[in-house]
DSSP file (Angstrom, degrees, kcal/mol; ACC not computed):
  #  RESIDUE AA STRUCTURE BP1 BP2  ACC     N-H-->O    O-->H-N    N-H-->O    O-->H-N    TCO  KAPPA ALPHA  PHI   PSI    X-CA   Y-CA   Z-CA
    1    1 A X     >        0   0    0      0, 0.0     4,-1.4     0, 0.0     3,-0.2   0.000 360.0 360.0 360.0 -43.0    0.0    0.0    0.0
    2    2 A X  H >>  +     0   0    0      1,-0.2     4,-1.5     2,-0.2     3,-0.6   0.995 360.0  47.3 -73.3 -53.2    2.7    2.4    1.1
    3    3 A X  H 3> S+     0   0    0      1,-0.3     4,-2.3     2,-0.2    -1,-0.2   0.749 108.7  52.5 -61.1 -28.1    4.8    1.6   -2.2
    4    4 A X  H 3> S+     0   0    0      2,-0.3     4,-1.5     1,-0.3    -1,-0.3   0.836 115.8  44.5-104.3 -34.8    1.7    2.0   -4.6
    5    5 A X  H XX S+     0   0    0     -4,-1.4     4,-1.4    -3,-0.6     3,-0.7   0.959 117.1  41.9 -64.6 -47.9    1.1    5.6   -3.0
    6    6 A X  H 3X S+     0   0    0     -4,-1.5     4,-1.7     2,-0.3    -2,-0.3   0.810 109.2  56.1-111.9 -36.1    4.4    6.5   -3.0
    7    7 A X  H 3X S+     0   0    0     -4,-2.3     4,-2.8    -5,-0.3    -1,-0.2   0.873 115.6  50.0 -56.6 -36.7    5.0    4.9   -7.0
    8    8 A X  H <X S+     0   0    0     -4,-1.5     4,-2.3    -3,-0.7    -2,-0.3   0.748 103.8  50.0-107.0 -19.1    2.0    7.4   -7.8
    9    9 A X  H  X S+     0   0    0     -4,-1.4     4,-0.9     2,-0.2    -1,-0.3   0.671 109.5  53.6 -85.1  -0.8    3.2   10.2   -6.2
   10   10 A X  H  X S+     0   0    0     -4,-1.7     4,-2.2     1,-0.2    -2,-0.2   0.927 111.6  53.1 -62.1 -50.7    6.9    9.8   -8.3
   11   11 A X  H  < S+     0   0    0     -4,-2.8     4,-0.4    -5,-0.3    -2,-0.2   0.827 102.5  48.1 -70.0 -22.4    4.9    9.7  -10.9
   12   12 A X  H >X S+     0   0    0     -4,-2.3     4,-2.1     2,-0.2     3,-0.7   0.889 114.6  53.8 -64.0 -29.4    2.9   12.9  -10.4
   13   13 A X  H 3X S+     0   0    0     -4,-0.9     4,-1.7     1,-0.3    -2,-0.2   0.899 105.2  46.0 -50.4 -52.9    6.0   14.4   -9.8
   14   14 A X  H 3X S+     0   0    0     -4,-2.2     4,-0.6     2,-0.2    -1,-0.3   0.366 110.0  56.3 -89.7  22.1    7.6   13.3  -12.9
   15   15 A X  H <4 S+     0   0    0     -3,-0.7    -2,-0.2    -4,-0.4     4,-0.2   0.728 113.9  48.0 -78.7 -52.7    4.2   14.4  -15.1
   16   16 A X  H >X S+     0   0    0     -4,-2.1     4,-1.9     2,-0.2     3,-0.9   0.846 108.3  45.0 -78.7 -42.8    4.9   17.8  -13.4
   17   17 A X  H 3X S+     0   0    0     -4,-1.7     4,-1.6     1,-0.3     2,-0.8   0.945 116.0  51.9 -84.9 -71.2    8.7   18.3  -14.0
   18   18 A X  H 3< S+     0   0    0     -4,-0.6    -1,-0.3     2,-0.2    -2,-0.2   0.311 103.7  59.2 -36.3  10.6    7.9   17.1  -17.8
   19   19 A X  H <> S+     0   0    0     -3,-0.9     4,-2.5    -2,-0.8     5,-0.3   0.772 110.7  39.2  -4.7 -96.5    5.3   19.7  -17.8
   20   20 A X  H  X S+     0   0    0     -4,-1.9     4,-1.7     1,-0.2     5,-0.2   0.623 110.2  55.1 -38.5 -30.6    8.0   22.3  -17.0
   21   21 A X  H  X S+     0   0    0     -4,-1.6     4,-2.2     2,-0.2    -1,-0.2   0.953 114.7  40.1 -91.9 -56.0   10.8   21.1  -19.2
   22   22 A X  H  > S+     0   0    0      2,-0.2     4,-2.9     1,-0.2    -2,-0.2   0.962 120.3  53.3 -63.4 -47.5    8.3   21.1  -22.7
   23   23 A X  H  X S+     0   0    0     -4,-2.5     4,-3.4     2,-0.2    -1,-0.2   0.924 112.1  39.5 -23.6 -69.2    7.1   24.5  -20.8
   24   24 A X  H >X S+     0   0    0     -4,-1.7     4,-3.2    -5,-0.3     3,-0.9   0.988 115.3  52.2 -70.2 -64.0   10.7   26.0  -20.5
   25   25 A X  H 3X S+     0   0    0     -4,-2.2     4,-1.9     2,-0.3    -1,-0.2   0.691 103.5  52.8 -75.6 -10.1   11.8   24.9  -23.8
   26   26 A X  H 3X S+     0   0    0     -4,-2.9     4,-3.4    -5,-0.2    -1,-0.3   0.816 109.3  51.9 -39.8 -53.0    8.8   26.4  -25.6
   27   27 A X  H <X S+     0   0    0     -4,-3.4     4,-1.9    -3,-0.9     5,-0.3   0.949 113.5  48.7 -71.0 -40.6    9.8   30.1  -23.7
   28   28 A X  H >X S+     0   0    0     -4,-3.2     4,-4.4     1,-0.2     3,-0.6   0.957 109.3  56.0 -69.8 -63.6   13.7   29.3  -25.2
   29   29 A X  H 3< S+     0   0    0     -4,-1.9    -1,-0.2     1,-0.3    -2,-0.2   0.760 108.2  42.1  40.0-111.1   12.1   28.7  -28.4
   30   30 A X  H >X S+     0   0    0     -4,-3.4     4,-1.7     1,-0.2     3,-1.1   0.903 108.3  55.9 -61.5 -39.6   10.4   31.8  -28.6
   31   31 A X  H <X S+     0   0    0     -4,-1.9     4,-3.5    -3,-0.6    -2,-0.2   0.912 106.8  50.5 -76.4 -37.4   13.0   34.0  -27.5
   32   32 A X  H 3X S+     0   0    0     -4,-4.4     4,-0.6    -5,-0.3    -1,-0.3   0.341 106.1  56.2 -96.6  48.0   15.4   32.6  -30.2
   33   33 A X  H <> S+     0   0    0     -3,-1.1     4,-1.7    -5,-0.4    -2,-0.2   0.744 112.6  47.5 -54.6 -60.5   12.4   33.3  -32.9
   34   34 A X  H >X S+     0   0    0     -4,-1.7     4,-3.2     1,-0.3     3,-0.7   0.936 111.7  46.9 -84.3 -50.4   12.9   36.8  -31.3
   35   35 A X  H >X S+     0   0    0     -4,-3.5     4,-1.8     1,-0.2     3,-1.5   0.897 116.5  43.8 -41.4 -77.1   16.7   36.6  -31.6
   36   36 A X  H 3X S+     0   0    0     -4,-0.6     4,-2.1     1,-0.3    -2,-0.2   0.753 110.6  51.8 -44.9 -23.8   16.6   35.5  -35.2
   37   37 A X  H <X S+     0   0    0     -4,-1.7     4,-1.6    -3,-0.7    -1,-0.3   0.978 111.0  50.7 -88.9 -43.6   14.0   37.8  -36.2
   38   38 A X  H <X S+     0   0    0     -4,-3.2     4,-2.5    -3,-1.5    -2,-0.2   0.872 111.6  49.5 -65.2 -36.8   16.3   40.9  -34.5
   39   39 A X  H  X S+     0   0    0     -4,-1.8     4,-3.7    -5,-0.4    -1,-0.2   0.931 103.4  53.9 -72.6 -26.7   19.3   39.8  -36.4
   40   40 A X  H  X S+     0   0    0     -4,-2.1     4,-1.3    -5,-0.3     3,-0.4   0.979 115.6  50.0 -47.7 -57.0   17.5   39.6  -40.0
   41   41 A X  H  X S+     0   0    0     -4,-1.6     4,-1.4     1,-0.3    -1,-0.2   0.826 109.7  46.1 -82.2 -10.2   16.6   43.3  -38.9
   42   42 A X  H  X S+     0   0    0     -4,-2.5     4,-1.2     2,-0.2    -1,-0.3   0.950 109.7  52.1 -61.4 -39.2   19.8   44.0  -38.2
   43   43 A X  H  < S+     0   0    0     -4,-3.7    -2,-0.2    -3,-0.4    -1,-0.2   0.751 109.8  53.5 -69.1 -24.8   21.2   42.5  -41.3
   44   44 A X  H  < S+     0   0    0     -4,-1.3    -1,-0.3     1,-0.1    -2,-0.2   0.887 104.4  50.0 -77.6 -36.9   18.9   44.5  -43.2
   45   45 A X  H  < S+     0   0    0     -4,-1.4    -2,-0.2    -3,-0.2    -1,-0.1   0.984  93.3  94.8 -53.8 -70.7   19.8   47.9  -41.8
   46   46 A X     <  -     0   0    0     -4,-1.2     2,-0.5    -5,-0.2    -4,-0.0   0.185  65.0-152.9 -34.7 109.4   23.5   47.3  -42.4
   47   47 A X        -     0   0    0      1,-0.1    -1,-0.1     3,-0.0     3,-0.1  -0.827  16.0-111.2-114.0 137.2   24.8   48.6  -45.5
   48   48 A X        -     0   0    0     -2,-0.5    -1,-0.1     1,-0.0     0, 0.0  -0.038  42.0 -93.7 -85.4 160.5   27.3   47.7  -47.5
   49   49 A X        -     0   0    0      1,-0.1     2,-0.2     3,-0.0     4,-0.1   0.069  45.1-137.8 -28.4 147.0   30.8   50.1  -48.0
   50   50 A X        +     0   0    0     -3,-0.1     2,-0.2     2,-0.1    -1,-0.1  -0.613  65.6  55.3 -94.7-169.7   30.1   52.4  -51.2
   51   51 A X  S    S-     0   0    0     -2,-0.2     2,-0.5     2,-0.1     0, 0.0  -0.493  99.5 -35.1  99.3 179.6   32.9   52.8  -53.4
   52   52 A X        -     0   0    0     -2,-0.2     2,-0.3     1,-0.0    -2,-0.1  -0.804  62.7-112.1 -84.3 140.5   35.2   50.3  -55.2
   53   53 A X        -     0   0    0     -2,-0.5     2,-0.4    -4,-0.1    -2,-0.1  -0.446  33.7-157.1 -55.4 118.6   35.9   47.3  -53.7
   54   54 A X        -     0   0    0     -2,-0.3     2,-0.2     3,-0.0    -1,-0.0  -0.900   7.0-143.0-121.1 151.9   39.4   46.9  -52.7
   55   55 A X     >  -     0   0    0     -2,-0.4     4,-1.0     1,-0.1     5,-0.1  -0.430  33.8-110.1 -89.3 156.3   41.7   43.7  -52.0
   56   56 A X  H  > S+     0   0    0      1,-0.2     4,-0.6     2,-0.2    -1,-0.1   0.424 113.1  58.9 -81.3  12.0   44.2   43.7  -49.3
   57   57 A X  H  4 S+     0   0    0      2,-0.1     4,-0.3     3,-0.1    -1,-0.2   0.933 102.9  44.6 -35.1 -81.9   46.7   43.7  -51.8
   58   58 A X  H  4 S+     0   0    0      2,-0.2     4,-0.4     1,-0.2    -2,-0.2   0.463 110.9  59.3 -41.7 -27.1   46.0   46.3  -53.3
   59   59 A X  H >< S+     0   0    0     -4,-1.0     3,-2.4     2,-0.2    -1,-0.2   0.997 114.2  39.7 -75.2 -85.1   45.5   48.1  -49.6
   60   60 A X  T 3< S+     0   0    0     -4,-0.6    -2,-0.2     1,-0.4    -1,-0.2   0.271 113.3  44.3 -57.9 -19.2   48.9   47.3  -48.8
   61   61 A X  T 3         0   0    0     -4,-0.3    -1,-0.4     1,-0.1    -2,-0.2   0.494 360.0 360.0-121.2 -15.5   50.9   47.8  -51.6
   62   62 A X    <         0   0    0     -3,-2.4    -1,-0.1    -4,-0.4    -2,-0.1   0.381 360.0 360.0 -62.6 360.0   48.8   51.4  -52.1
């Protein structure tokens, strides 16, 4: 009797902490949606040098 009580309360226990763990790793998830989505706009803001392109040859020997 005491084991069959105590077998069902491991198991509510581990229902609960798997609960949290799908839980938690839903909120990470999201947040890196929200990272990815900030770096796309970042990448889009960033604009490239004007000018001609130069090699670091060319840099060096200039």
């Amino acid at each position: 009797m005491f084991n069959l009580k105590a077998e069902l309360e491991i198991r509510t226990l581990h229902e609960k902490i798997d609960h949290l763990i799908i839980h938690r790793q839903q909120e990470l998830l999201n947040m890196q949606q929200v990272q990815v989505e900030m770096l796309e706009d970042i990448m889009k803001r960033i604009k490239p040098p004007r000018g001609p392109k130069k090699d670091i040859v060319s840099v060096w020997h200039s």
